[in-house]
C-alpha positions as CSV (number, residue, x, y, z in Angstrom):
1,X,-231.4,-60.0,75.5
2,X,-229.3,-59.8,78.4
3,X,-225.7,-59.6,77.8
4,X,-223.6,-61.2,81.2
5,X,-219.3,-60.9,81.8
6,X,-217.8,-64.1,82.7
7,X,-214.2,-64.1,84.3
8,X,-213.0,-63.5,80.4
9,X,-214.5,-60.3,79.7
10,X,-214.2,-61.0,75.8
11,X,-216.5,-64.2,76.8
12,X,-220.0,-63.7,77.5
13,X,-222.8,-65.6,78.0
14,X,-226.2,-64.0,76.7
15,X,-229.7,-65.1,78.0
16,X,-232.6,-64.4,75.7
17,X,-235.9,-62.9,76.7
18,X,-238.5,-66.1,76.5
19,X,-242.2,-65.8,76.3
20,X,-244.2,-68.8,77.1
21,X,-247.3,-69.2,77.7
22,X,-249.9,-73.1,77.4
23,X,-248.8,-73.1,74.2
24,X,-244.8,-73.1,74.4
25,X,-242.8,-70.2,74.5
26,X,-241.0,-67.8,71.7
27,X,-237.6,-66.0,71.8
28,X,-235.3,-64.0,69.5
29,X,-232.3,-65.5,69.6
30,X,-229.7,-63.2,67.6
31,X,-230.2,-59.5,66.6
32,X,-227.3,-58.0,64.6
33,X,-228.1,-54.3,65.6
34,X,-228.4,-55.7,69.7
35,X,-225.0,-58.1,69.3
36,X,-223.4,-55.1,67.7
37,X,-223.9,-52.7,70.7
38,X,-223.7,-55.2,73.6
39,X,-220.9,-57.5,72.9
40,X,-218.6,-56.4,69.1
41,X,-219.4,-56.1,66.1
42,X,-219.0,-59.3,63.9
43,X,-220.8,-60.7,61.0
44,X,-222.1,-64.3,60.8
45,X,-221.1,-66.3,57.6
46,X,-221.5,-69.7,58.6
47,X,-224.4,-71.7,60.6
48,X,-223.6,-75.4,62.2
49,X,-225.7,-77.7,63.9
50,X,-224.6,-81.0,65.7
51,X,-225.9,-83.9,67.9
52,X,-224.1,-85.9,70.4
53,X,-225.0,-88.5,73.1
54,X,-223.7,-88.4,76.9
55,X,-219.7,-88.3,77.6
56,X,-218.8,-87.0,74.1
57,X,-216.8,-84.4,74.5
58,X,-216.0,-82.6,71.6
59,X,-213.1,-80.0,71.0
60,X,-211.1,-78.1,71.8
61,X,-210.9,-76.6,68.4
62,X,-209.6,-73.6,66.7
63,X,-208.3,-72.4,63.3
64,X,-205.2,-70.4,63.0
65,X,-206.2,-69.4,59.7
66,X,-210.1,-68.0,58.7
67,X,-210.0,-68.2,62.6
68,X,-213.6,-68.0,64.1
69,X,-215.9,-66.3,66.2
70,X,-218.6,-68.9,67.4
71,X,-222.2,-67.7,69.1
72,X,-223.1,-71.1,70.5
73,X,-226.5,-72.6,71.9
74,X,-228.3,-75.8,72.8
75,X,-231.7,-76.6,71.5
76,X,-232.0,-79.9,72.7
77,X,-230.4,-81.7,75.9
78,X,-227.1,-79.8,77.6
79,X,-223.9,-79.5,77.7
80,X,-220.7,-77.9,79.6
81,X,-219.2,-75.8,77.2
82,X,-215.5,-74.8,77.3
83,X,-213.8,-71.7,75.7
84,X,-210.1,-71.5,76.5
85,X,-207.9,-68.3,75.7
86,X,-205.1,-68.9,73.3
87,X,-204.4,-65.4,72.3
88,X,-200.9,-64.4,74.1
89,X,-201.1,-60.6,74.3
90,X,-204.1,-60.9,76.4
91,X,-204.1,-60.9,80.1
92,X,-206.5,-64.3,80.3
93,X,-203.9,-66.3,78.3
94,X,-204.0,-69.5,79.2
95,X,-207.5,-69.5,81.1
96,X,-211.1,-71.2,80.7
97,X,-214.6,-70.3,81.0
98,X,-216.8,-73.0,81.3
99,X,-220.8,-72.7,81.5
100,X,-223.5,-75.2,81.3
101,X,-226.1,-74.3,78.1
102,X,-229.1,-76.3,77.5
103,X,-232.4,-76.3,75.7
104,X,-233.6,-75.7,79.3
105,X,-231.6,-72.4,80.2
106,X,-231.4,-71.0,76.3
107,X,-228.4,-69.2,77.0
108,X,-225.9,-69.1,74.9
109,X,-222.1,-68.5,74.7
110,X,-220.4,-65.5,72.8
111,X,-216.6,-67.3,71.6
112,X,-214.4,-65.1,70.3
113,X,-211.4,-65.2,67.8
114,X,-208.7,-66.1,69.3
115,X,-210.1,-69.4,71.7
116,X,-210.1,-72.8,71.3
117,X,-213.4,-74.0,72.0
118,X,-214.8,-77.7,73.1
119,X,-218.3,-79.1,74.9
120,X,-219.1,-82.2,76.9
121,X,-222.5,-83.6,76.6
122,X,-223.8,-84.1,80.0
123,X,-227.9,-85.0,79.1
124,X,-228.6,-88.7,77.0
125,X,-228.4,-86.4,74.1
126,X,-227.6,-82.9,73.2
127,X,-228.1,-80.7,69.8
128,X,-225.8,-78.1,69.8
129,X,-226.0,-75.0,66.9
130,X,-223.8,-72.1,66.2
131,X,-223.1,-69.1,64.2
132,X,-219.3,-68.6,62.5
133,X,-217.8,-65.6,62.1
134,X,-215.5,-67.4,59.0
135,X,-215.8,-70.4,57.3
136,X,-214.6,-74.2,58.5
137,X,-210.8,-74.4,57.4
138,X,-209.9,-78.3,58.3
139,X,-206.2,-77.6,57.1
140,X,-205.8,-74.6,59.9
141,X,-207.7,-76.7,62.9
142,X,-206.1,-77.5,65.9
143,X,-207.3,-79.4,68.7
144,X,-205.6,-78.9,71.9
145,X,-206.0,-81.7,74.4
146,X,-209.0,-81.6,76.3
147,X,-207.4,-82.6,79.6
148,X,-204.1,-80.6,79.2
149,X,-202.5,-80.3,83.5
150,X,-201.6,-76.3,82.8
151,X,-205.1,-76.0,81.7
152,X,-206.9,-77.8,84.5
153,X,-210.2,-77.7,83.2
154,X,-212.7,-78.7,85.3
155,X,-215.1,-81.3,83.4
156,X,-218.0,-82.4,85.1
157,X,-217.1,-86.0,84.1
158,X,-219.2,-89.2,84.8
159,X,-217.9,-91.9,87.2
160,X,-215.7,-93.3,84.7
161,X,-213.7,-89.9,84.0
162,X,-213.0,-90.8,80.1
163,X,-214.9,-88.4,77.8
164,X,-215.8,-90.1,74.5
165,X,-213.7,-88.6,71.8
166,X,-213.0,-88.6,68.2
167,X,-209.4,-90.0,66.9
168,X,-208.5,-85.9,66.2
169,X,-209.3,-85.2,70.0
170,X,-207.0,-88.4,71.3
171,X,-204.5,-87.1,69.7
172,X,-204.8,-83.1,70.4
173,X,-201.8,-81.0,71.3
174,X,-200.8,-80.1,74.5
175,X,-201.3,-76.7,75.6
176,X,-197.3,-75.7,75.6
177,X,-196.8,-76.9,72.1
178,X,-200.1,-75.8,70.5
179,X,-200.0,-72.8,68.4
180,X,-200.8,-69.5,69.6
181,X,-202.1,-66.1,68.5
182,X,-199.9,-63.1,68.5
């Protein structure tokens, strides 16, 4: 596996070695021992696995309490996914990542603690699977506004500009009044 900095060193993006041949292709897709070495040492608790047609954008989540680590992957379609630091002691407070994973690519996305984290499906559908460092907590998640002005992320949105969104996502807080991490 190949372990690659974005512009938030805690974020990285990690591209799997494939091997395909007439028949399809293989790939390892998490080693503990490798993850440990090349990016931090975390264990895995919790597995999720969603689906999601074009212009849903889902997110930006995170949990201030049993606050998670997510190693996120696409295994069908794509999507641009977002991981936004919300961790105030850190010199990238305040800033996104975003990077385009698909079934096509099989990269995936190292999240850390401290994020909020969100993805847009830009294929007609999209399966999207991750490992959690903790457990879901639904009475410690946030979700910070997806098109927050101090944020500016830049959403590769469809002519219409209006991401699909869950009631919880309408109504998600705005980056200045969204809790933060210490």
């Amino acid at each position: 596996m190949k372990f690659i900095d974005t512009k938030i060193p805690d974020v990285k993006i990690i591209e799997p070695k494939v091997f395909g041949d007439e028949r399809g292709f293989f790939m390892e897709t998490f080693r503990q021992e490798t993850f440990n070495r090349e990016c931090c040492e975390r264990v895995f608790i919790q597995d999720n696995h969603s689906k999601s047609t074009r212009g849903i954008l889902r997110g930006l989540h995170y949990q201030t309490e049993n606050t998670q680590g997510k190693l996120v992957r696409v295994t069908q379609g794509e999507v641009f996914d977002v991981a936004v630091d919300m961790r105030q002691h850190s010199v990238t407070f305040g800033q996104w990542v975003g990077v385009y994973l698909s079934a096509e690519n099989k990269r995936q996305l190292w999240v850390p603690e401290g994020f909020a984290h969100g993805f847009l499906v830009t294929s007609d559908e999209a399966e999207f699977v991750y490992k959690c460092t903790d457990e879901y907590n639904p009475s410690a998640e946030v979700s910070l506004h997806w098109n927050d002005p101090i944020l500016a992320i830049e959403w590769p949105l469809a002519e219409s500009g209006s991401p699909k969104l869950s009631d919880k996502d309408s109504n998600g807080l705005d980056f200045d009044s969204a809790p933060k991490f210490k």
